[in-house]
C-alpha positions in Angstrom: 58.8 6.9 35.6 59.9 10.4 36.6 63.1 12.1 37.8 61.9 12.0 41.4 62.5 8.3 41.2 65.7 8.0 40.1 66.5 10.4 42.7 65.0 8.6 45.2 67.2 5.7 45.6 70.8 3.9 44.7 70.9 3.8 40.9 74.0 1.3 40.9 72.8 -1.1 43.4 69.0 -1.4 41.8 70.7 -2.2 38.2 73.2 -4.3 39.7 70.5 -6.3 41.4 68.5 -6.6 38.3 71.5 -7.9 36.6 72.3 -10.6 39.1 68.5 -11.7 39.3 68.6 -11.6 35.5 71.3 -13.7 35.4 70.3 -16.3 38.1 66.9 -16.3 36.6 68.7 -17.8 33.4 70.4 -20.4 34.7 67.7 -21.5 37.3 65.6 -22.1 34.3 67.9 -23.8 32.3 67.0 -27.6 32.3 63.4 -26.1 30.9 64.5 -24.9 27.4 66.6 -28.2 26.8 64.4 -30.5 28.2 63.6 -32.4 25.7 67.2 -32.8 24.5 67.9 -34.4 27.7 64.9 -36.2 27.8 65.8 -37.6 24.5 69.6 -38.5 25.8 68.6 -40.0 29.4 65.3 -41.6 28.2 63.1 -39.8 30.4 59.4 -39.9 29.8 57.1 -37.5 30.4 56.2 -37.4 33.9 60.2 -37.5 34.9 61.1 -34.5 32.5 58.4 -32.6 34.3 60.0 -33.4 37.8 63.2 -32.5 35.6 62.1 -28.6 35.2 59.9 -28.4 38.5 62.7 -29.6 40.8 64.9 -26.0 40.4 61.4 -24.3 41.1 60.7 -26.3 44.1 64.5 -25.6 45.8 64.7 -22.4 44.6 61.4 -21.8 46.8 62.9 -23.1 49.9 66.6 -22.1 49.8 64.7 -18.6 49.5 63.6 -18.5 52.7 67.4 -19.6 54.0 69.0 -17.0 51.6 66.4 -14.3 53.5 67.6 -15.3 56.7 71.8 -14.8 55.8 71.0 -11.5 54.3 69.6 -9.8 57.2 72.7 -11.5 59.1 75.8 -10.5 56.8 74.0 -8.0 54.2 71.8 -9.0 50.9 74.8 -8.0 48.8 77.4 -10.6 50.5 74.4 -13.2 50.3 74.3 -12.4 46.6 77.8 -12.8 46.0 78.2 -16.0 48.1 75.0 -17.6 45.9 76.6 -16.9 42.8 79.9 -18.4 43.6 78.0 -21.8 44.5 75.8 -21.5 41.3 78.6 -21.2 39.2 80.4 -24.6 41.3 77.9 -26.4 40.5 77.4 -25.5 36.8 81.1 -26.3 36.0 81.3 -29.5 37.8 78.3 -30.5 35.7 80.0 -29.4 32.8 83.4 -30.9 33.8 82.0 -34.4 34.9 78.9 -34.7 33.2 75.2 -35.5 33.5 74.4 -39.1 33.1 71.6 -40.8 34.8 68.0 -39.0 36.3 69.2 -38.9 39.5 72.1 -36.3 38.3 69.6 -33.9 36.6 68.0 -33.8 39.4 71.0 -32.6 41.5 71.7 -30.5 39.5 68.5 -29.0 39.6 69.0 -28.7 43.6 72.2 -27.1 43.1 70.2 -24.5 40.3 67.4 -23.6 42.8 70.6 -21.7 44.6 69.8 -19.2 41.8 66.6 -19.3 41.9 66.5 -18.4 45.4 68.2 -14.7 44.1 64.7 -13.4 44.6 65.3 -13.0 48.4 68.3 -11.3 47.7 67.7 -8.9 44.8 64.4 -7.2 46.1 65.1 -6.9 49.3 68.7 -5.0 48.1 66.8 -2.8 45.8 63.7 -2.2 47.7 65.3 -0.6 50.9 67.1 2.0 49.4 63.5 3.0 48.0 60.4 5.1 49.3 56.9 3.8 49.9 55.5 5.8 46.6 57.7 4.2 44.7 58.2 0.6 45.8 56.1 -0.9 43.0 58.4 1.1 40.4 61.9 -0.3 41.6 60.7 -3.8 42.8 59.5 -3.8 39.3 62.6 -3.3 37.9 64.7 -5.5 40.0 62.1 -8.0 39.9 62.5 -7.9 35.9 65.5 -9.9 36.0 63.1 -12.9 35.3 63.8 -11.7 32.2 66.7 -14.2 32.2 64.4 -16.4 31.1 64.4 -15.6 27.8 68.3 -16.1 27.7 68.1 -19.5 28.1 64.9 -20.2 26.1 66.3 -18.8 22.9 70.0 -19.4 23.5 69.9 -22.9 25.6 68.1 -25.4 22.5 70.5 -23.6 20.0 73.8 -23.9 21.5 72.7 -27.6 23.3 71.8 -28.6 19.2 75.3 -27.2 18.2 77.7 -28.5 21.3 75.5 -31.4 23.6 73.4 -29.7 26.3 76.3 -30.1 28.8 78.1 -27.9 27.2 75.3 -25.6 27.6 76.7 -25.2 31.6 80.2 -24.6 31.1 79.0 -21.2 28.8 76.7 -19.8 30.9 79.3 -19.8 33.4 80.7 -16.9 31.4 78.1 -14.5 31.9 77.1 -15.4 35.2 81.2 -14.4 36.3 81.3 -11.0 34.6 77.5 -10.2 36.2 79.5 -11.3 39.4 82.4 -8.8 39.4 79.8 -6.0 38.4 77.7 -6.7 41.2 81.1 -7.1 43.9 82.0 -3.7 42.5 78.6 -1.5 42.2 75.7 -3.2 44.7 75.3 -1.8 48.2 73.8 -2.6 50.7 71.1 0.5 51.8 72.0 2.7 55.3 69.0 1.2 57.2 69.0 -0.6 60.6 68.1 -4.4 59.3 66.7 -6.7 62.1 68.1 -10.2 62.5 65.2 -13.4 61.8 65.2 -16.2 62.7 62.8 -19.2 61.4 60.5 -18.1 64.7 60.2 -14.7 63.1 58.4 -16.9 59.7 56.2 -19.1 61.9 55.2 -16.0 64.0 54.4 -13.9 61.2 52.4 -16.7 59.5 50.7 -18.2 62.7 49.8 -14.4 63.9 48.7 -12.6 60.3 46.0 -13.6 57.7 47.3 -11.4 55.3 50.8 -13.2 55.1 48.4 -16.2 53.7 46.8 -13.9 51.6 50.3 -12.9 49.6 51.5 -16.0 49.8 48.6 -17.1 47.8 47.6 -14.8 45.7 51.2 -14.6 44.3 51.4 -18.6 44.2 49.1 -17.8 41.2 51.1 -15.1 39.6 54.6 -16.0 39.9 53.8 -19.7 40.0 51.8 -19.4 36.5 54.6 -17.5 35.2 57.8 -20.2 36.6 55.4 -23.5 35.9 54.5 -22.3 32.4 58.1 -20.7 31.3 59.5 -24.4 32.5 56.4 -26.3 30.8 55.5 -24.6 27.8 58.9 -26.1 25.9 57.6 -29.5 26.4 54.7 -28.6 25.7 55.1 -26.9 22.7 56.6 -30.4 21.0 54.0 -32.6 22.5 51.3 -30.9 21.3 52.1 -29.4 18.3 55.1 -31.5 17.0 57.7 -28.5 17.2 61.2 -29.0 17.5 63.3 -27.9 20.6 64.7 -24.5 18.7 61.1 -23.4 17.6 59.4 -24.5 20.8 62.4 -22.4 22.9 61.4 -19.6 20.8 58.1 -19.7 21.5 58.9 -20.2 24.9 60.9 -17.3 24.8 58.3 -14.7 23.3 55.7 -15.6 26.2 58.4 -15.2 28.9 59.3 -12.0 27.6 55.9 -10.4 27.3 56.0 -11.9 31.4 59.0 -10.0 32.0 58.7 -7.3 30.5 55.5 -6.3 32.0 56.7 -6.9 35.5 58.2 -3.4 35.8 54.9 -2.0 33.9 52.8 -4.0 36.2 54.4 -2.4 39.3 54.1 1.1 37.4 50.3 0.7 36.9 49.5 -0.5 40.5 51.5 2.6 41.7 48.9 4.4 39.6 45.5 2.8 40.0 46.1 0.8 42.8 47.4 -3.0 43.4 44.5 -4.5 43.7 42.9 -3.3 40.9 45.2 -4.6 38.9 45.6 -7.9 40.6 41.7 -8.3 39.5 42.2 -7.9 35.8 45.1 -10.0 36.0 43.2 -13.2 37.7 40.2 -12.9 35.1 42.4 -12.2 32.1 44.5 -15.2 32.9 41.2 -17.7 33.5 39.9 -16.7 30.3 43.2 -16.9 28.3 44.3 -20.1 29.7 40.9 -21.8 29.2 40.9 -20.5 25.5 44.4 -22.6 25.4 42.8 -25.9 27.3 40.6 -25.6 24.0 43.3 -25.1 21.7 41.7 -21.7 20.4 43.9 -20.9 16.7 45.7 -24.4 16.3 49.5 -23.8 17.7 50.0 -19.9 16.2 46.8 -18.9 18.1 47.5 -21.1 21.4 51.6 -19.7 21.5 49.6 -15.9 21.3 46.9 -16.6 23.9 50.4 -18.3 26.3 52.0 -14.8 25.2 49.1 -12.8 26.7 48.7 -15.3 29.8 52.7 -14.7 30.9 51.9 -11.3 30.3 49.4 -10.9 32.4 51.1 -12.8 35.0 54.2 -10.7 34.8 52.0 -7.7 35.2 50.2 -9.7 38.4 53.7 -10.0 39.8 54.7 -6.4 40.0 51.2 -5.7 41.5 51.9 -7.9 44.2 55.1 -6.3 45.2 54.0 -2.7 44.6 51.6 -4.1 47.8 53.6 -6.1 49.7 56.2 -3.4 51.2 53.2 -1.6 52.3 51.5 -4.2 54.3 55.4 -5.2 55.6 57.4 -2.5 55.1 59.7 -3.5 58.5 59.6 -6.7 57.3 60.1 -7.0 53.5 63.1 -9.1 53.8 61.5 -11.6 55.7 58.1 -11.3 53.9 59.6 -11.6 50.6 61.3 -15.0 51.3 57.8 -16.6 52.3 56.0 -14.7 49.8 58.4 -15.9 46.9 59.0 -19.0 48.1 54.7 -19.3 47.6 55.2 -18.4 44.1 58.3 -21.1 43.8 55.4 -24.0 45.3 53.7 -22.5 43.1 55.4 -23.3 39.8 56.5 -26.4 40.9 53.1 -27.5 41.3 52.2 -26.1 37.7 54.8 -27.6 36.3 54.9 -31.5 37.5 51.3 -31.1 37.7 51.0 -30.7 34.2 53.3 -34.0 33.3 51.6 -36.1 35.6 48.4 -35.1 33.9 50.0 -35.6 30.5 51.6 -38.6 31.7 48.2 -40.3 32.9 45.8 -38.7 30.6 47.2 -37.8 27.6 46.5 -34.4 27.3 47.2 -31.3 29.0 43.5 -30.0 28.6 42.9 -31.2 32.4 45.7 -29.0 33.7 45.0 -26.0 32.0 41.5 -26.1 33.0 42.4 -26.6 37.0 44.6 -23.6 36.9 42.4 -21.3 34.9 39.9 -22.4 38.0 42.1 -21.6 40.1 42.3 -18.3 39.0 39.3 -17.6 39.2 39.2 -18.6 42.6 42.1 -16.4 43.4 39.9 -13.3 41.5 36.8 -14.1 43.8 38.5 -14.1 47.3 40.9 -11.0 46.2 37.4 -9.0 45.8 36.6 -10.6 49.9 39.8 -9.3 51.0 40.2 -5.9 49.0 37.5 -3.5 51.0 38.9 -4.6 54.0 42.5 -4.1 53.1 41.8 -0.2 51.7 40.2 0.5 54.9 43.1 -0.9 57.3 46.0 0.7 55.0 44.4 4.1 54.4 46.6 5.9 57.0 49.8 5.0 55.1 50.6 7.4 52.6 50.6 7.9 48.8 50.3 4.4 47.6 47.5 3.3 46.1 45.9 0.0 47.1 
C-alpha cells in the first residue's frame, strides 16, 4: 500500500466507514456467539438455533438492497447514520423489555439485519472517492469492518456468562453510539454525480447481464462461507467437540479474524496478480480445507486450524471479488453492490440453517460440509469458463488486473 493511495482518496470518510461497518458487523452477528446460551434459556433445539443466527444474515441480505436504493437518494452517509439510529432502537428495547420466547429472537434478528445491511452503505461511501487502480485496496479496507465479528465472538459468551445475554444488548449500545458521532462528524459523501435507482434499475441489470449472475454467485460462496460459518462454527464447536460457549467463541473468533483480516490483503493481491487468479486459489483451497474438516482431520485443535485457514481464504475471496466488481460496474457500484452483497447474505443464510437442519435430521454436520466444499468446487470450475472471456472484454479498461 503506497503513498499514491492514500492520496488518492478521503482518508476520514474510508476509516469512518470501516468503523461503522466494523461496528454493524458486530452486532449483526451477535445472536451467533451466544447462541447456545440462549438456546439453553429458551429451549431451542438445534434446527431453531440455526434459524436463530441465519435470520440476521437473511434480512441483512434484503434490507441491503433497500439501504442501496436510500443512499443514491439522500447520500450513503445520511443512510448510514439513519441505520444506526434504528440498530441501536432496537438493541435497547431488547435490552429494556427482554427476550423471552423464539418468536422474539427472531425479531430481533430482523431488527439486527438493519446492520448487516451496512455493506451497501460502507463500500459504496468509500469506494467513490477512489480510483480504478486502487479499488481493490480501499474496498478492502472498508470491507474489513467484518472484522466486527471478532468483537462479539470473544466479548458476547464472556459478558452474556457474567450479566445474562440480554444484557449483552444494552453494552454494545455503547460502542455502536460513540462509532455514530465519529462517523456524523468525519464521513463524506464523495463529489460525484450519483444516479437515482429504482427496483427496475435491479431487475434490468439482472434480466439484461450474465455477469451480474456471475458475482452474485461467485461471491454467495465467499462471503456466504465466511457469514454461515462465523454464525455456525459456535454451535458447532460445542456439538461436536463438547466445548463450552467461552472456548467455542474463541475459537470462533480466531477463524473470523484470519477472515477479516485477509479481506484488505485479498483485495491487495488481486490488485497485483489479478482477481481472478485469486478467486481460483481461493475456491480450491476452501474445497480442500473444508472437506479435511467433514472428516475431522486433527480431532478439534486440527479441525478449529483447518476452519482458521477456510475463513481465511474466504476473507481473501471477498476482497478479490470487490477489487473486480467496480471494474465491470464502475457507474453502477452502488447498485451492484446491494445485489451482489445481498448474494453473499443468501448465501450464509443458506450455510448456516442448512447446516442445523442437517444436524438436526442426521446427526452430524459431515453432510453439510461436504455439499459446500462441492460447491466450491463447482464455483472454481465455472470461474475458469468465464475468466478468458472476461480478460478479453475488460482489457480496454486500464491498470487493473483481472
Amino acid at each position: 500500500m503506497n503513498r499514491s493511495f492514500w492520496q488518492a482518496g478521503h482518508t476520514p470518510t474510508l476509516l469512518s466507514a470501516f468503523l461503522y461497518f466494523d461496528l454493524s458487523f458486530m452486532v449483526w452477528y451477535l445472536l451467533g456467539p451466544m447462541q447456545v446460551q440462549i438456546a439453553e434459556a429458551l429451549l431451542l433445539d438445534t434446527q431453531q438455533r440455526a434459524l436463530m443466527v441465519a435470520v440476521p444474515i437473511l434480512c441483512g441480505a434484503v434490507l441491503r438492497l433497500f439501504l442501496g436504493l436510500l443512499a443514491d437518494r439522500i447520500g450513503a452517509r445520511r443512510t448510514g447514520l439513519l441505520a444506526q439510529v434504528l440498530v441501536i432502537a432496537a438493541l435497547l428495547v431488547a435490552w429494556w423489555l427482554g427476550v423471552h420466547s423464539f418468536g422474539q429472537v427472531l425479531l430481533l434478528g430482523l431488527m439486527l439485519g438493519v446492520a448487516g445491511a451496512s455493506f451497501a452503505v460502507a463500500l459504496p461511501l468509500a469506494s467513490r472517492w477512489y480510483p480504478p487502480e486502487h479499488q481493490g485496496t480501499a474496498m478492502g479496507i472498508a470491507g474489513a469492518g467484518n472484522s466486527g465479528t471478532v468483537f462479539a465472538a470473544l466479548f458476547a459468551p464472556v459478558l452474556a456468562t457474567m450479566f445474562g445475554f440480554q444484557a449483552v444488548f444494552g453494552l454494545a449500545c455503547i460502542p455502536l453510539a460513540i462509532v455514530l458521532v465519529v462517523f456524523a462528524l468525519c464521513a463524506k459523501d464523495a463529489p460525484v454525480p450519483v444516479a437515482r435507482k429504482t427496483l427496475g434499475d435491479y431487475a434490468q441489470v439482472l434480466v439484461g447481464n450474465r455477469d451480474s449472475w456471475w458475482f452474485m454467485f461467485f461471491y454467495a460462496i465467499t462471503f456466504g462461507g465466511f457469514a454461515g460459518f462465523a454464525s455456525a462454527l459456535p454451535g458447532y464447536f460445542h456439538d461436536e467437540f463438547g466445548f463450552a460457549p467461552k472456548l467455542a467463541g474463541w475459537a470462533t473468533a480466531a477463524c473470523v479474524l484470519a477472515g477479516s483480516a485477509m479481506r484488505p490483503v485479498g483485495g491487495v493481491i488481486a490488485d497485483r496478480i489479478g482477481g481472478t487468479r485469486t478467486l481460483l486459489a481461493v475456491y480450491l483451497s476452501v474445497a480442500l480445507l473444508v472437506g479435511g474438516a467433514a472428516l475431522g482431520l486433527g480431532g478439534a485443535a486440527g479441525v478449529v486450524a483447518l476452519f482458521v485457514l477456510t475463513l481465511l481464504c474466504l476473507g481473501a475471496g471477498n476482497g478479490a471479488v470487490f477489487q473486480l466488481v467496480p471494474q465491470r460496474f464502475g457507474r453502477d457500484i452502488g447498485l451492484m453492490t446491494g445485489l451482489i452483497g445481498m448474494a453473499g447474505g443468501v448465501g450464509g443464510f443458506v450455510l448456516a440453517a442448512g447446516l442445523g437442519v442437517v444436524k438436526q435430521h442426521s446427526g452430524s454436520y459431515a453432510i453439510g460440509l461436504w455439499l459446500f466444499a462441492t460447491v466450491a468446487v463447482l464455483a472454481w470450475g465455472l470461474l475458469r469458463g468465464v475468466t478468458r472471456q472476461w480478460r478479453n472484454q475488460w482489457m480496454a479498461l486500464g491498470a487493473a488486473r483481472i
